[in-house]
Biopython code that builds the backbone (N, CA, C, O; Angstrom):
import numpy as np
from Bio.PDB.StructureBuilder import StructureBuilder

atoms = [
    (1, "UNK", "N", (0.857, -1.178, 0.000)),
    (1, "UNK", "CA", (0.000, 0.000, 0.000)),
    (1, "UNK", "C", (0.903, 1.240, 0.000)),
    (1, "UNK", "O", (1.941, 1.267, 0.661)),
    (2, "UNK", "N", (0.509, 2.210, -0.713)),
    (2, "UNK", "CA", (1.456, 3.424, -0.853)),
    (2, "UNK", "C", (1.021, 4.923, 0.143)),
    (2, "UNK", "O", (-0.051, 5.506, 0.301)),
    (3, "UNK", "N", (2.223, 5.136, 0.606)),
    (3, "UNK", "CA", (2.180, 6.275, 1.327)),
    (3, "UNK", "C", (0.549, 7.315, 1.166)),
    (3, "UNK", "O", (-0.273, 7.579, 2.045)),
    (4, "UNK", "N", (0.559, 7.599, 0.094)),
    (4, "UNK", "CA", (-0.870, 8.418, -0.458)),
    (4, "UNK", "C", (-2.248, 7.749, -0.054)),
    (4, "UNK", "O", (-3.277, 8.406, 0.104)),
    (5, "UNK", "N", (-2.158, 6.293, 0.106)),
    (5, "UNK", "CA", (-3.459, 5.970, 0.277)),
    (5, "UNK", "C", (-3.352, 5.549, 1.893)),
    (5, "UNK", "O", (-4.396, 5.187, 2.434)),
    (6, "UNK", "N", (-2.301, 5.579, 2.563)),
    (6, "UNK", "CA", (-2.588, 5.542, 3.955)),
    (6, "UNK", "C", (-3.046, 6.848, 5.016)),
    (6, "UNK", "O", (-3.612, 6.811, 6.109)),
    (7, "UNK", "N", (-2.462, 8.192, 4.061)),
    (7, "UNK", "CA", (-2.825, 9.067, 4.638)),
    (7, "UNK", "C", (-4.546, 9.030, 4.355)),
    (7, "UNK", "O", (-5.119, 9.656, 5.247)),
    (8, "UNK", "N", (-5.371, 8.527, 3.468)),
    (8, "UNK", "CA", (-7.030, 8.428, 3.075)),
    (8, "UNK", "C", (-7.463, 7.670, 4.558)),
    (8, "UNK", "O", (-8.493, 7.832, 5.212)),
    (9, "UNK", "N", (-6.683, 7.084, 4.741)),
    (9, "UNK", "CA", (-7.375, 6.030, 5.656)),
    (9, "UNK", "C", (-7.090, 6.396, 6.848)),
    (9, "UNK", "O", (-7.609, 5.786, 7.783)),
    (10, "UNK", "N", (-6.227, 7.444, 7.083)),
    (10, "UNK", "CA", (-5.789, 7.894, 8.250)),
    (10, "UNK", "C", (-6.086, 9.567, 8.448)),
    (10, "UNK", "O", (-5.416, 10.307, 7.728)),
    (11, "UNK", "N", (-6.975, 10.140, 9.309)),
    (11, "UNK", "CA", (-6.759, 11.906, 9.561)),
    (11, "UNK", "C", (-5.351, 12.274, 9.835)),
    (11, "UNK", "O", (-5.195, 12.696, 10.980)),
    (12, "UNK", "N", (-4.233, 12.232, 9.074)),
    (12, "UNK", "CA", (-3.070, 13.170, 9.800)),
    (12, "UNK", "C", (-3.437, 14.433, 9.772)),
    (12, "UNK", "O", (-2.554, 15.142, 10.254)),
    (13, "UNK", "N", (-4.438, 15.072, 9.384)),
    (13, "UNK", "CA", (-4.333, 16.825, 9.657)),
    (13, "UNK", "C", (-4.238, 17.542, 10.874)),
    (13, "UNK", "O", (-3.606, 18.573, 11.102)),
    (14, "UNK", "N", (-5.182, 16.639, 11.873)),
    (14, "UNK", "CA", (-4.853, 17.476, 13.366)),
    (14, "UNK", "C", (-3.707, 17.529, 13.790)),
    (14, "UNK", "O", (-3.091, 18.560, 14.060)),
    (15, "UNK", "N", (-3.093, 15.763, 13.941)),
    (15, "UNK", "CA", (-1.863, 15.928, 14.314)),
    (15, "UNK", "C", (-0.881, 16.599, 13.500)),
    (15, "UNK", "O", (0.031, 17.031, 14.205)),
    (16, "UNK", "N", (-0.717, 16.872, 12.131)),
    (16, "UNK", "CA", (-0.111, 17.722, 10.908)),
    (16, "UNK", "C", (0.144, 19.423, 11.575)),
    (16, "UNK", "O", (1.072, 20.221, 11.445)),
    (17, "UNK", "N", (-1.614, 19.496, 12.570)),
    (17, "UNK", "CA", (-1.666, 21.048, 12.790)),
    (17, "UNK", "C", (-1.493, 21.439, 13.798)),
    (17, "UNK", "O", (-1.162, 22.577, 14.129)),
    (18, "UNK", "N", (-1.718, 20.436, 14.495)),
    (18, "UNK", "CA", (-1.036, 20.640, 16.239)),
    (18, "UNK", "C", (0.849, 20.802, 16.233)),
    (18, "UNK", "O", (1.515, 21.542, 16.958)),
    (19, "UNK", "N", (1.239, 20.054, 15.399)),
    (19, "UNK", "CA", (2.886, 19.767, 15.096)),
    (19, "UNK", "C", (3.095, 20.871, 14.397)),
    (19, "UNK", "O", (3.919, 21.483, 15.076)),
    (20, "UNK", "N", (2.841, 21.536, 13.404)),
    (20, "UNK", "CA", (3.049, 22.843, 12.782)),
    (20, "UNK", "C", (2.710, 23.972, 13.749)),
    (20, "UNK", "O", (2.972, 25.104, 13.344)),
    (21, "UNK", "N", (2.304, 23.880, 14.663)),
    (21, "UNK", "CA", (2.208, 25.319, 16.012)),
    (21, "UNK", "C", (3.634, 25.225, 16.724)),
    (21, "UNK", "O", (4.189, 26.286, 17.008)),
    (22, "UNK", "N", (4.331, 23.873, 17.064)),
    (22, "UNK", "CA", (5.106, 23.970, 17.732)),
    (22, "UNK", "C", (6.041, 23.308, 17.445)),
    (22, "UNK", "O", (6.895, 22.888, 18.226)),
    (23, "UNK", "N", (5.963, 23.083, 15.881)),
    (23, "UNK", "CA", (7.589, 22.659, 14.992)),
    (23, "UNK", "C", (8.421, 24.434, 15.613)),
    (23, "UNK", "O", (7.917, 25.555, 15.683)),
    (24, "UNK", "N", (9.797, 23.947, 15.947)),
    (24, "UNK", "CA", (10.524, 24.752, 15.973)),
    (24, "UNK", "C", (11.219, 24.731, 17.150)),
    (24, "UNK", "O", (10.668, 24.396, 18.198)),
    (25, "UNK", "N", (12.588, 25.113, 17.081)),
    (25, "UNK", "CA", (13.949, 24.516, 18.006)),
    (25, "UNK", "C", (13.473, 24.767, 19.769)),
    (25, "UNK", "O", (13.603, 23.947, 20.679)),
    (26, "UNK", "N", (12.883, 26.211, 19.852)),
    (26, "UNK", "CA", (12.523, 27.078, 20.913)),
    (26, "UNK", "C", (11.160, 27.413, 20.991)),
    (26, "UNK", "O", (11.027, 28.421, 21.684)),
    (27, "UNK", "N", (9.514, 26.744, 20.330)),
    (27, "UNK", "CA", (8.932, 26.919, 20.819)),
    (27, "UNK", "C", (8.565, 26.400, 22.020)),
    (27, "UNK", "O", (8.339, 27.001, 23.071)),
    (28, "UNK", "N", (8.510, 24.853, 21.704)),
    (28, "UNK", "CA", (7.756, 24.367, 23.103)),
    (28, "UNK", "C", (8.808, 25.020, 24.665)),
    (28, "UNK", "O", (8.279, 25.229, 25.757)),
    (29, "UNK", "N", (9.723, 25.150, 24.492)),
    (29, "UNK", "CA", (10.731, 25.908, 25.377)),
    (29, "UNK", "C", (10.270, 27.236, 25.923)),
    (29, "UNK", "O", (10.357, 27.511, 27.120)),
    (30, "UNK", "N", (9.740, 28.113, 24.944)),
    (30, "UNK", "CA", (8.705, 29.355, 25.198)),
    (30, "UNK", "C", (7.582, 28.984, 25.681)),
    (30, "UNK", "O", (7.374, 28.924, 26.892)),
    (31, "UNK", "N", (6.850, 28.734, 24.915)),
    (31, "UNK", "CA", (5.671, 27.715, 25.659)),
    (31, "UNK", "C", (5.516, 27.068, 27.249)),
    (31, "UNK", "O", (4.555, 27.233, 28.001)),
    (32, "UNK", "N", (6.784, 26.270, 27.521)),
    (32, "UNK", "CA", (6.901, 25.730, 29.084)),
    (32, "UNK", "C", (6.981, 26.966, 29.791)),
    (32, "UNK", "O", (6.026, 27.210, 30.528)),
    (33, "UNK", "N", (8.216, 28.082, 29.711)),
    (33, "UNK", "CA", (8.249, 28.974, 30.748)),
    (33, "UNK", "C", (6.819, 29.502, 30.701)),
    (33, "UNK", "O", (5.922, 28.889, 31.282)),
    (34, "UNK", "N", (6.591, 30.605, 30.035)),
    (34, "UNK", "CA", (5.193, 30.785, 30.094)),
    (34, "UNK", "C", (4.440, 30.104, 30.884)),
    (34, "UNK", "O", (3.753, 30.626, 31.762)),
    (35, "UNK", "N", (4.492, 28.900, 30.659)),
    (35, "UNK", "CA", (3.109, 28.363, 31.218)),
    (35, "UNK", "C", (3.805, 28.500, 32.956)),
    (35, "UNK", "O", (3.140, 29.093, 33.805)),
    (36, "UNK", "N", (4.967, 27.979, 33.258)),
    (36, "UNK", "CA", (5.666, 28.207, 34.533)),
    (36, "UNK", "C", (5.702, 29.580, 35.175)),
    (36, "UNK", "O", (5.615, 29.817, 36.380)),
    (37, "UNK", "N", (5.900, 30.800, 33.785)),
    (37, "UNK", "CA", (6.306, 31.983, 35.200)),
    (37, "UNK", "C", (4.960, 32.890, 34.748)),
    (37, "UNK", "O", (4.909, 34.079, 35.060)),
    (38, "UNK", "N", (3.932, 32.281, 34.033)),
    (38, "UNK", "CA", (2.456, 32.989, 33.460)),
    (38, "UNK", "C", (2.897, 34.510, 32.187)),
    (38, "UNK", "O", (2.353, 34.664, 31.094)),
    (39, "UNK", "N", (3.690, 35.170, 32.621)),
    (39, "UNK", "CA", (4.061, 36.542, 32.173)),
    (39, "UNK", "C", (5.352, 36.607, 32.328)),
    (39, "UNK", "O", (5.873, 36.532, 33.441)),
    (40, "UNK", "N", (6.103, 36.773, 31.092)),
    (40, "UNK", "CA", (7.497, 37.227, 30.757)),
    (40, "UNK", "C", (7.619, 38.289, 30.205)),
    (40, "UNK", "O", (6.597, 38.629, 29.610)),
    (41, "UNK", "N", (8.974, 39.415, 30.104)),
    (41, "UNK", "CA", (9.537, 39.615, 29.363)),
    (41, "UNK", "C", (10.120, 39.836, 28.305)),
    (41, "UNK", "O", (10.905, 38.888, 28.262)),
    (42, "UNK", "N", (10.302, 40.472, 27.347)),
    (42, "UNK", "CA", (11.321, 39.543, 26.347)),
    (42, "UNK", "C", (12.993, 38.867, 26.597)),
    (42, "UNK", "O", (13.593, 37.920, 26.088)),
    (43, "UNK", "N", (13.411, 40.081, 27.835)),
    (43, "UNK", "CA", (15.000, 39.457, 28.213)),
    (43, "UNK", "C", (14.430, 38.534, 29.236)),
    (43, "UNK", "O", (15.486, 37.944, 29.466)),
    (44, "UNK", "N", (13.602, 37.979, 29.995)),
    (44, "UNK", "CA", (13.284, 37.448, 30.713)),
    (44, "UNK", "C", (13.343, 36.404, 30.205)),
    (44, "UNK", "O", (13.980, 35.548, 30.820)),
    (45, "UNK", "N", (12.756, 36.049, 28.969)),
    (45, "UNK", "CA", (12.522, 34.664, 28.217)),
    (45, "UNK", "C", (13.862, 34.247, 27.526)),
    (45, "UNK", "O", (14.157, 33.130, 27.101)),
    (46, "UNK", "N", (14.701, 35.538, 27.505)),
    (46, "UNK", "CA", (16.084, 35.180, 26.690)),
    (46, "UNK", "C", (16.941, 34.883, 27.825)),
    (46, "UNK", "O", (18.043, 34.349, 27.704)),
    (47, "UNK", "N", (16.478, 35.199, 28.816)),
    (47, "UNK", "CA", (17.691, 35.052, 30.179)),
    (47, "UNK", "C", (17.488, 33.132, 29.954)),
    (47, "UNK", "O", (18.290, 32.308, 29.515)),
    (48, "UNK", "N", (16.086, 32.969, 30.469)),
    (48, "UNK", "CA", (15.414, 31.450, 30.921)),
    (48, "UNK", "C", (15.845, 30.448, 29.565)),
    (48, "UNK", "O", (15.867, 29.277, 29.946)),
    (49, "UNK", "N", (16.077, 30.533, 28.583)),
    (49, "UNK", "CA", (16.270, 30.094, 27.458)),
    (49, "UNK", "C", (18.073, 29.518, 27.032)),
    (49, "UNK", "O", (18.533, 28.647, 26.294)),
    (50, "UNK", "N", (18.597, 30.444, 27.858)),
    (50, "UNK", "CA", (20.049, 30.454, 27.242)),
    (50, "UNK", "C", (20.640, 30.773, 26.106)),
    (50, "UNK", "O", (20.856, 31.938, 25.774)),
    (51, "UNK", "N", (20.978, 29.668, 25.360)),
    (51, "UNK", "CA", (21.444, 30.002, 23.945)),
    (51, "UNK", "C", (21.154, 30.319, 22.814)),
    (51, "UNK", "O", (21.792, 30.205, 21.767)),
    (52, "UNK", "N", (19.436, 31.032, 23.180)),
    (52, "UNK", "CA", (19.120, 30.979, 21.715)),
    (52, "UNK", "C", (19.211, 33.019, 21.225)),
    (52, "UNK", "O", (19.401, 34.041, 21.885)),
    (53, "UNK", "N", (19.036, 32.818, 20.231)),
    (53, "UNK", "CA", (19.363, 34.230, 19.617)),
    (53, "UNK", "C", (18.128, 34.900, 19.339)),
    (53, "UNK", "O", (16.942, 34.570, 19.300)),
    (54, "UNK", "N", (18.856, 36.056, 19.139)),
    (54, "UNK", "CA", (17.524, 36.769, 19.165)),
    (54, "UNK", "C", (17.121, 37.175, 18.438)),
    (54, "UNK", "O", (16.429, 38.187, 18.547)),
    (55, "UNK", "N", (17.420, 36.434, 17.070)),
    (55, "UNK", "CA", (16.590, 36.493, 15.621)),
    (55, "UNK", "C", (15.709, 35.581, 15.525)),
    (55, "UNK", "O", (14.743, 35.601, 14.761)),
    (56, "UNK", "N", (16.147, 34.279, 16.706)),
    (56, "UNK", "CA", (15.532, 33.030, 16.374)),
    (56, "UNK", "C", (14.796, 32.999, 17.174)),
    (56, "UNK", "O", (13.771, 32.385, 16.879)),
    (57, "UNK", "N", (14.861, 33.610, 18.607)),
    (57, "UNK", "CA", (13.583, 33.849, 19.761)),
    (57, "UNK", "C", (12.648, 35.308, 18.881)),
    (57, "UNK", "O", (11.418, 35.301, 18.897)),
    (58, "UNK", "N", (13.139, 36.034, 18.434)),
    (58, "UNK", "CA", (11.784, 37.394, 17.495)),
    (58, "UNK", "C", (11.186, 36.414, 16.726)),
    (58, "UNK", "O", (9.962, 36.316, 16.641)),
    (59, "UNK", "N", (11.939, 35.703, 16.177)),
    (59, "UNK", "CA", (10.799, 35.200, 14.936)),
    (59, "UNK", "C", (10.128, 34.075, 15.649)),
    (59, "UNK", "O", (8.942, 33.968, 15.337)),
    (60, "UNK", "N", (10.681, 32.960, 16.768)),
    (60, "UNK", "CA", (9.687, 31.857, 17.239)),
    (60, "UNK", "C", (8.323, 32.962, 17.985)),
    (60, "UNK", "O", (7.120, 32.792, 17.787)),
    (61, "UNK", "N", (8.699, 33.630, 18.507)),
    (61, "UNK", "CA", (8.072, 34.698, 19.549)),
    (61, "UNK", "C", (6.842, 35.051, 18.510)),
    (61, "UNK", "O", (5.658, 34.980, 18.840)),
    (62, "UNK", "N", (7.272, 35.415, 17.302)),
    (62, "UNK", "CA", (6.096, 35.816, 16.130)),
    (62, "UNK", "C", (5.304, 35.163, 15.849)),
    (62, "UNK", "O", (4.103, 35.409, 15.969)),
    (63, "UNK", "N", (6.056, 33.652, 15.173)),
    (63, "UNK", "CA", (5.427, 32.603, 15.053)),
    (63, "UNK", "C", (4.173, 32.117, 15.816)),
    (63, "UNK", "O", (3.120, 31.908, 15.214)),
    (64, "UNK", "N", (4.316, 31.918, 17.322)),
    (64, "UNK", "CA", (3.793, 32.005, 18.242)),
    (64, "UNK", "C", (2.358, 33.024, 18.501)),
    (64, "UNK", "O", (1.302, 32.561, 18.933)),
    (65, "UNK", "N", (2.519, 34.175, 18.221)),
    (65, "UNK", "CA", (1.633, 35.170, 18.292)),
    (65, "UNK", "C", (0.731, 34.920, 17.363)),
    (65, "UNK", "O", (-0.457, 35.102, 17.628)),
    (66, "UNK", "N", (1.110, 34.477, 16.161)),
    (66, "UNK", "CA", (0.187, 34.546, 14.336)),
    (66, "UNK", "C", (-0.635, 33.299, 14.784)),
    (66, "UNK", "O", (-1.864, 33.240, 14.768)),
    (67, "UNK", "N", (0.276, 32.237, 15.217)),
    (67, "UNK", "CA", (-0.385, 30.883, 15.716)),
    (67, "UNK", "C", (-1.493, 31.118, 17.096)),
    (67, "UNK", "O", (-2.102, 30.211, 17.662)),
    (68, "UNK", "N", (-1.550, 32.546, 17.428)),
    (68, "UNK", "CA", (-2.562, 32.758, 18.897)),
    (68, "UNK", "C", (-2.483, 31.358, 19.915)),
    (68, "UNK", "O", (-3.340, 30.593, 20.359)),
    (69, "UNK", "N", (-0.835, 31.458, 20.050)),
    (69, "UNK", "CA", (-0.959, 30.278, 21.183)),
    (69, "UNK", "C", (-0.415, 31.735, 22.479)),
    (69, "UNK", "O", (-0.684, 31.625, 23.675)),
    (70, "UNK", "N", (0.337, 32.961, 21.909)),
    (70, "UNK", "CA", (0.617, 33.693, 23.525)),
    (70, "UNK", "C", (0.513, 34.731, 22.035)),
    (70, "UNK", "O", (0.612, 34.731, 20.808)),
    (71, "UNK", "N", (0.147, 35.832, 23.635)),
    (71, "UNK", "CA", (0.033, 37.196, 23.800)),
    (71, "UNK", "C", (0.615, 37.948, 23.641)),
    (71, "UNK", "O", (0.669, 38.157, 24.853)),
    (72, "UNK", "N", (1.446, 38.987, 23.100)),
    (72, "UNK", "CA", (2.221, 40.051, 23.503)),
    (72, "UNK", "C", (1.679, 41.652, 23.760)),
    (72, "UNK", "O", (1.035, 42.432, 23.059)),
    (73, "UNK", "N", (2.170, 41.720, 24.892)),
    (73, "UNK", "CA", (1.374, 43.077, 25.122)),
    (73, "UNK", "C", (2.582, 43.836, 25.369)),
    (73, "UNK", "O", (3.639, 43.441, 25.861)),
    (74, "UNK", "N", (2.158, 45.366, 24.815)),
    (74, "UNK", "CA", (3.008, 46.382, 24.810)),
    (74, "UNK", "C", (2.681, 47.460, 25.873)),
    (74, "UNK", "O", (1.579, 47.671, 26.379)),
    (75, "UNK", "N", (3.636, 47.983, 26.070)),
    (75, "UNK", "CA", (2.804, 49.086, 27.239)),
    (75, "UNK", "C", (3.904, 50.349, 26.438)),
    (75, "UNK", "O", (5.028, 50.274, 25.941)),
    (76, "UNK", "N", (3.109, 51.255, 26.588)),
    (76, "UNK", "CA", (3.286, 52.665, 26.038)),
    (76, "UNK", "C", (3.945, 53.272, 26.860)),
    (76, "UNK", "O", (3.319, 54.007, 27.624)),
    (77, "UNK", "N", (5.442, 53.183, 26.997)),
    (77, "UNK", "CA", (5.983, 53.597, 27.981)),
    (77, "UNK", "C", (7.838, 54.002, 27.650)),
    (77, "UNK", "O", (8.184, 52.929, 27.156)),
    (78, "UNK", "N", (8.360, 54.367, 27.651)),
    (78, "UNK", "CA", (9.175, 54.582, 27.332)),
    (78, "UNK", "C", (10.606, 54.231, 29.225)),
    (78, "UNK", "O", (10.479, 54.738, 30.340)),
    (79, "UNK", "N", (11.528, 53.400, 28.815)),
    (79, "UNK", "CA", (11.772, 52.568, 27.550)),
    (79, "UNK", "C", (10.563, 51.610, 27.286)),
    (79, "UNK", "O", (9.986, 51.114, 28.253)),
    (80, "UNK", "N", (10.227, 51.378, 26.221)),
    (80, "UNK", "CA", (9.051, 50.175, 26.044)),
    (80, "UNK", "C", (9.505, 48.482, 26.883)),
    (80, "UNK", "O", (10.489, 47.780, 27.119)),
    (81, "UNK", "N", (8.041, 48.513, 27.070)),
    (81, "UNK", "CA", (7.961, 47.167, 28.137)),
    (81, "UNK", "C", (6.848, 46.742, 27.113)),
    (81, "UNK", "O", (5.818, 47.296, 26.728)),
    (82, "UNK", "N", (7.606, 45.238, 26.745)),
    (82, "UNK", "CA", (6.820, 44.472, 26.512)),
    (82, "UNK", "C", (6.459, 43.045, 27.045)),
    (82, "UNK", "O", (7.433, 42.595, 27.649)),
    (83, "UNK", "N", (5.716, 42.432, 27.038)),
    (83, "UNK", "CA", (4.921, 41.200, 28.100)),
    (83, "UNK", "C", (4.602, 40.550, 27.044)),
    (83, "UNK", "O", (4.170, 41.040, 26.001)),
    (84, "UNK", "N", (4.940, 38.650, 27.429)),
    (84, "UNK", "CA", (3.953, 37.720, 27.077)),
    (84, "UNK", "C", (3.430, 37.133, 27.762)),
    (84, "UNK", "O", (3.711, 37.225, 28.957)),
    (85, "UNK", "N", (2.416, 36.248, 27.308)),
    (85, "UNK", "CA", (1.872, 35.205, 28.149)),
    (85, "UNK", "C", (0.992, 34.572, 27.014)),
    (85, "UNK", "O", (0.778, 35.023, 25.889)),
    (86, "UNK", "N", (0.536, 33.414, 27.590)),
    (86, "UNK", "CA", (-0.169, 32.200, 26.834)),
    (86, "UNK", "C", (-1.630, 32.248, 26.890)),
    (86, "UNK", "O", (-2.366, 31.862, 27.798)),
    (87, "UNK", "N", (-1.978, 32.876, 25.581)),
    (87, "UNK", "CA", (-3.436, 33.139, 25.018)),
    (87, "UNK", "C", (-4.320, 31.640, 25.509)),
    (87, "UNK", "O", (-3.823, 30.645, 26.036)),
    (88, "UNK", "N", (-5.663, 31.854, 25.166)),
    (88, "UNK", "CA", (-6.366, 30.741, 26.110)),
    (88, "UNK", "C", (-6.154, 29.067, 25.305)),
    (88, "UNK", "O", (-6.109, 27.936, 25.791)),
    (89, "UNK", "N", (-6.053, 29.610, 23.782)),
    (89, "UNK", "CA", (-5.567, 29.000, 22.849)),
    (89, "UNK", "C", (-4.842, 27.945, 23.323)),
    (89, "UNK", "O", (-5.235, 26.788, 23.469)),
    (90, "UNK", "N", (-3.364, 28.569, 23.645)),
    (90, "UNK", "CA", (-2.073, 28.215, 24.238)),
    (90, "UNK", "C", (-2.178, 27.656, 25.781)),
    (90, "UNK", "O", (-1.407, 26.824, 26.257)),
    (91, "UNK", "N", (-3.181, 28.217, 26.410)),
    (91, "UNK", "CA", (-3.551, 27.271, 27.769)),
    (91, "UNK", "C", (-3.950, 26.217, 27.419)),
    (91, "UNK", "O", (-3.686, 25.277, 28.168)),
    (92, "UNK", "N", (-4.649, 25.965, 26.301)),
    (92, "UNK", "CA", (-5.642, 24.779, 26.174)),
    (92, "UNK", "C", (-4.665, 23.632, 25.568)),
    (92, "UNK", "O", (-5.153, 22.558, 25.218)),
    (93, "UNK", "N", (-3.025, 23.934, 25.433)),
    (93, "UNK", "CA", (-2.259, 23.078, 25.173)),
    (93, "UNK", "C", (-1.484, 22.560, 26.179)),
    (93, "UNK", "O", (-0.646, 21.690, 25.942)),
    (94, "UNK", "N", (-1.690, 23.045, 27.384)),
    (94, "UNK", "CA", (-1.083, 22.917, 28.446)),
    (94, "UNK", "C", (-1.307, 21.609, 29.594)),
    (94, "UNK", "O", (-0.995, 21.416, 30.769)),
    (95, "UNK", "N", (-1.868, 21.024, 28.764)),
    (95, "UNK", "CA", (-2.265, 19.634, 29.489)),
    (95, "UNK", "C", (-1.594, 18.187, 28.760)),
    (95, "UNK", "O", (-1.408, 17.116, 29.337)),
    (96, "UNK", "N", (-1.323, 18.492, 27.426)),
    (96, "UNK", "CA", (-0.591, 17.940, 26.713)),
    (96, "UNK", "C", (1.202, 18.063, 27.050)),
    (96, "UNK", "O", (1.920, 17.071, 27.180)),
    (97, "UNK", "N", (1.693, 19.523, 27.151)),
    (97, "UNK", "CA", (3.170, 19.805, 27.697)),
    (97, "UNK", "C", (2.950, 19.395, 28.943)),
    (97, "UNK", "O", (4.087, 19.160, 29.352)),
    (98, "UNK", "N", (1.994, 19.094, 30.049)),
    (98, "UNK", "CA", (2.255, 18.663, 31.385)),
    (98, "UNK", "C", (2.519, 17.553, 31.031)),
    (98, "UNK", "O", (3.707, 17.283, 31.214)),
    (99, "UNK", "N", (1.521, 16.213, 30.288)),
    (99, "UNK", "CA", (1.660, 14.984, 30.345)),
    (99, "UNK", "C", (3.409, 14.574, 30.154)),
    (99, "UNK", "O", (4.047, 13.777, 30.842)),
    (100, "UNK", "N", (3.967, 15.514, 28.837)),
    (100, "UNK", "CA", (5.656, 15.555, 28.032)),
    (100, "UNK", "C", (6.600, 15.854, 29.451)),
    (100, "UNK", "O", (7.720, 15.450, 29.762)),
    (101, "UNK", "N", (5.777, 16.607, 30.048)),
    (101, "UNK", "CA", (6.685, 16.751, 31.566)),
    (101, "UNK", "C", (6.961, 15.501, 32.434)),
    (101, "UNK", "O", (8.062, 15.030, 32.717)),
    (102, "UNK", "N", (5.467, 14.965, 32.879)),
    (102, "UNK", "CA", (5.549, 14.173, 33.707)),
    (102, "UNK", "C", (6.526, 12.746, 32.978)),
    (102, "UNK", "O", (7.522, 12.277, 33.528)),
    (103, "UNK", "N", (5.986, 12.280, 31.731)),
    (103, "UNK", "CA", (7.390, 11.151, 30.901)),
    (103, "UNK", "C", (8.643, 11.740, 31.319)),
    (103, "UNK", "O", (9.476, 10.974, 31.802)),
    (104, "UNK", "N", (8.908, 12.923, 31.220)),
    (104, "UNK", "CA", (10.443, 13.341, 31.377)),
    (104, "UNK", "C", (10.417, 12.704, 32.508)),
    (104, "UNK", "O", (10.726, 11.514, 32.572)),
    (105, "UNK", "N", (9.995, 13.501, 33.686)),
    (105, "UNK", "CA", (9.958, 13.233, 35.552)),
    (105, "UNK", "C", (10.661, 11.312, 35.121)),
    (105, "UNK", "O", (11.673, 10.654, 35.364)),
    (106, "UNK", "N", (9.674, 11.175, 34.566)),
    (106, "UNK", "CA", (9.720, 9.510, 34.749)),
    (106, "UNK", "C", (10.917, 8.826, 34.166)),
    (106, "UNK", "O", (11.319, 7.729, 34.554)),
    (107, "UNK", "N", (11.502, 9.583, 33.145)),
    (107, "UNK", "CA", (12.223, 8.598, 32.382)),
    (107, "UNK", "C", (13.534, 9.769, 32.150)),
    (107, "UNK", "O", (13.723, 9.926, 30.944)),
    (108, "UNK", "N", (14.072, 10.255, 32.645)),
    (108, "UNK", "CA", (15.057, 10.831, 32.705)),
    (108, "UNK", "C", (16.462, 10.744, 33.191)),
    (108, "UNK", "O", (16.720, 10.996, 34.368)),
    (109, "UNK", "N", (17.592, 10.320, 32.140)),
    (109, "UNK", "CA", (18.411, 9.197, 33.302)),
    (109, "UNK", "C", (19.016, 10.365, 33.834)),
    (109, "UNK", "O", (19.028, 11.519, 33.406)),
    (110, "UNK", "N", (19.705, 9.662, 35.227)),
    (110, "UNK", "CA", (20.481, 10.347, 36.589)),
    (110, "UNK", "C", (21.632, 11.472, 35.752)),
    (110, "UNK", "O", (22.169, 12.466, 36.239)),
    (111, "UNK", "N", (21.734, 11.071, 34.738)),
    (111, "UNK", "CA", (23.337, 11.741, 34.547)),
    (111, "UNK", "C", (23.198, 12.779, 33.073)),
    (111, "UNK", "O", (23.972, 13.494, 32.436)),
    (112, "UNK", "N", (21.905, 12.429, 32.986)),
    (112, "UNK", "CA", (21.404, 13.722, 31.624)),
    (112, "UNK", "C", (21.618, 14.823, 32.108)),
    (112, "UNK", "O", (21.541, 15.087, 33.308)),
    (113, "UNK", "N", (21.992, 15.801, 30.970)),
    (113, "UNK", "CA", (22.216, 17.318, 31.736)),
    (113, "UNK", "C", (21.810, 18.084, 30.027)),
    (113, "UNK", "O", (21.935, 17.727, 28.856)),
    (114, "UNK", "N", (21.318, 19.210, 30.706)),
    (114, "UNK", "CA", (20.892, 19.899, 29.445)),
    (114, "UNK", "C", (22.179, 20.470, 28.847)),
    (114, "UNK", "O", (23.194, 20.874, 29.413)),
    (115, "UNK", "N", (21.864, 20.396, 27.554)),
    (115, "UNK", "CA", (22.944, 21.080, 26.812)),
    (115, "UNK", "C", (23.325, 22.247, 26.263)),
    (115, "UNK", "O", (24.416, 22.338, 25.701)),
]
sb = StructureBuilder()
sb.init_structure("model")
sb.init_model(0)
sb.init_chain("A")
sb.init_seg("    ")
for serial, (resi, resn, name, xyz) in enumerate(atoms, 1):
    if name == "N":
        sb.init_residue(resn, " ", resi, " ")
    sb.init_atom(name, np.array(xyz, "f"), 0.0, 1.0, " ", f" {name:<3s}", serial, name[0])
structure = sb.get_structure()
């Protein structure tokens, strides 16, 4: 049977569209804090993040916004302050990243260390 006729017999679109919100090196990474500290930053999220850059956190950060999984709010203020947090959208994924948590909890060997 060929690739083309298994996708007929199979819905991949949800999972296709759920995976296209949070294809990308540093979303689900944005995504967790958020859901952990509710309201960030933008250096806040670059502090919690480490190594990623900040062409590649503006544009996941965008990504993110177009996808209405988080918020960004601006405040009119000089220097400008801007805030995210996780649209209701993006809450409503948050039971799925707990379950990805709790496997980690579970299956995480002693001597893994983030990289």
């Amino acid at each position: 049977m060929d690739e083309h006729c298994l996708c007929r017999e199979v819905d991949v679109r949800p999972f296709a569209y759920a995976i296209s919100l949070i294809d990308g090196k540093w979303k689900m990474h944005i995504l967790f804090w958020l859901w952990k500290k509710e309201v960030l930053r933008y250096s806040e999220l670059k502090r919690a993040l480490g190594k990623v850059t900040h062409k590649m956190l503006s544009n996941q950060l965008k990504e993110l916004e177009t996808d209405d999984l988080i918020v960004r709010k601006e405040y009119p203020q000089v220097p400008p302050k801007v805030e995210y947090f996780l649209s209701e959208k993006g809450k409503s994924m948050m039971p799925v990243l707990s379950v990805l948590c709790k496997w980690g909890h579970a299956h995480v060997p002693d001597n893994w260390k983030i990289q």
